[in-house]
C-alpha positions as CSV (number, residue, x, y, z in Angstrom):
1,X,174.0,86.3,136.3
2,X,177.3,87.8,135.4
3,X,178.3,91.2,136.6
4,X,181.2,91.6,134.7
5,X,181.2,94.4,131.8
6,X,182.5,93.2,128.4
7,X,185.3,95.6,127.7
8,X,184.7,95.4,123.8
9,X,180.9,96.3,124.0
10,X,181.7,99.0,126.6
11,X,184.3,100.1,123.9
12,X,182.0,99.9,121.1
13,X,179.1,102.3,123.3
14,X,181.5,104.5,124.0
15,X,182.9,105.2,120.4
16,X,179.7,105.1,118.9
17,X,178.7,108.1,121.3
18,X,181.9,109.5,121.2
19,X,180.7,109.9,117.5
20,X,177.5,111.3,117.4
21,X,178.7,113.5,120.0
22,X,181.6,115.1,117.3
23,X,179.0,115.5,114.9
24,X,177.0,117.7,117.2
25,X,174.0,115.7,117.2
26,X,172.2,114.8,120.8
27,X,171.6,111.4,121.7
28,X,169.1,112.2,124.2
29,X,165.9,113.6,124.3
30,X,164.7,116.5,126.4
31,X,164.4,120.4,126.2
32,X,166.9,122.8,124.6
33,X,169.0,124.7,127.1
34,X,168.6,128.0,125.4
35,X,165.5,129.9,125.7
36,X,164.3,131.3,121.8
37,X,162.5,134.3,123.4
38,X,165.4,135.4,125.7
39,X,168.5,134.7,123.2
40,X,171.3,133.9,125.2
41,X,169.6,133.2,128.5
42,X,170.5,129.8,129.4
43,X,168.9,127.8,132.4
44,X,171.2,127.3,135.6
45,X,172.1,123.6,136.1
46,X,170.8,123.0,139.5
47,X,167.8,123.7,138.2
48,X,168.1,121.6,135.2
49,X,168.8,118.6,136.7
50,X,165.3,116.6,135.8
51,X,166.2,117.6,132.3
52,X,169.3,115.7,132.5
53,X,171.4,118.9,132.2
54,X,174.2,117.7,134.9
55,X,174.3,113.8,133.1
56,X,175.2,115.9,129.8
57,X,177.6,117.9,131.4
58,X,179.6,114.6,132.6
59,X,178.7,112.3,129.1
60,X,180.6,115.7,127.7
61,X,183.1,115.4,129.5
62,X,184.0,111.7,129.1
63,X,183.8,112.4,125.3
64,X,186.8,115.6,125.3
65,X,188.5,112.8,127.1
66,X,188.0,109.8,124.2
67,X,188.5,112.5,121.6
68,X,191.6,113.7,122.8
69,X,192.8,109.8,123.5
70,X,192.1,108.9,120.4
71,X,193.4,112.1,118.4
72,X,197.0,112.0,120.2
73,X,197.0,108.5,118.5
74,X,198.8,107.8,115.2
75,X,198.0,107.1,111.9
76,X,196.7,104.1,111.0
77,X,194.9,103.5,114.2
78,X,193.6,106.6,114.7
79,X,192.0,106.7,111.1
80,X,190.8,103.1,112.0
81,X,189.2,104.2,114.9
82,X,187.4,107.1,113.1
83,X,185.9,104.4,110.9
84,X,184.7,101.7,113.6
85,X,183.5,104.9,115.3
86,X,181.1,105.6,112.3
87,X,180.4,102.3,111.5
88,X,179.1,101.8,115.0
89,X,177.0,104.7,115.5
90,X,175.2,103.4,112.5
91,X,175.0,99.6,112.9
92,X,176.0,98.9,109.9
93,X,180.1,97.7,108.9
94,X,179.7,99.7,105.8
95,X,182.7,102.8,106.9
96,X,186.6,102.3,106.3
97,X,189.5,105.0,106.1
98,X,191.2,105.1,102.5
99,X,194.3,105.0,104.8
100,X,194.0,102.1,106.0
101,X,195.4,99.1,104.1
102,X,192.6,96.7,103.1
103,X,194.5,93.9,103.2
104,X,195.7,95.1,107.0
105,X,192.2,95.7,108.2
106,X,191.2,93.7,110.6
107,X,194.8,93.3,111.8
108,X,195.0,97.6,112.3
109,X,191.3,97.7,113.8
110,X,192.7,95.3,116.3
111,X,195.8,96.8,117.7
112,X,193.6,100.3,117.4
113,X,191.0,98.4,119.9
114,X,193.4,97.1,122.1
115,X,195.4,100.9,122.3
116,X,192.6,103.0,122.6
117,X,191.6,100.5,125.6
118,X,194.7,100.9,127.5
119,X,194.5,104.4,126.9
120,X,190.8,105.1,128.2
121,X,191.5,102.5,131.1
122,X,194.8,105.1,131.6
123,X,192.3,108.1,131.8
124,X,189.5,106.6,133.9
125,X,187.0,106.4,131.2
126,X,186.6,102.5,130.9
C-alpha cells in the first residue's frame, strides 16, 4: 500500500474547499453555532468540540491562508486558479476566466498549479 499523498489530489481537495468555503456555504454537517432563541449567544468551543467546532476553527484557518496565497498571486494564474477552484467544487470542467487565453489554457492552469503548490508548501498548508 502506498503512503505517499498525491500532491495534485491534495491540491485539488484543498481548492475545491477553499471554494465552497468563500462562498460561505458549510461543507459539514452539524448544529449552528448560534442559538435562534438567545440572538448572539454563541456556544464556547471547549464545549463544542463533538460538534466539530475546534476542526472548523483550524479548516478556517487553512482557508485565510490558501486565500491569501492565491490572491497575492498575479493575473493570469490567479484568475486560473479561481476557475479550477469552481470547476472542482463542482466536478464538472465546465468554469474558465474570460481572462485567460483559451488557446494558453492548459499551459496557464499549469504554471498556476505548480505556483500555488510552492506557495502552500511555503505556508505549511500542503
Amino acid at each position: 500500500m502506498n503512503d505517499r499523498i498525491n500532491p495534485q489530489a491534495a491540491l485539488d481537495d484543498l481548492l475545491s474547499r477553499w471554494h465552497h468555503w468563500g462562498a460561505s456555504r458549510p461543507v459539514t454537517k452539524g448544529w449552528a453555532p448560534k442559538a435562534l432563541v438567545c440572538g448572539d449567544y454563541r456556544t464556547s468551543r471547549q464545549y463544542d468540540d463533538t460538534n466539530g467546532a475546534l476542526d472548523d476553527d483550524l479548516d478556517s484557518s487553512t482557508m485565510r491562508v490558501v486565500d491569501f496565497q492565491v490572491s497575492e498571486m498575479a493575473d493570469p494564474w490567479r484568475s486560473a486558479l479561481y476557475a479550477m477552484a469552481r470547476s472542482l467544487s463542482c466536478g464538472y470542467s465546465v468554469w474558465s476566466s474570460p481572462r485567460v487565453p483559451p488557446a494558453q489554457r492548459a499551459e496557464i492552469e499549469a504554471a498556476a498549479r505548480v505556483k500555488i503548490t510552492a506557495r502552500l508548501i511555503a505556508a505549511g498548508v500542503l
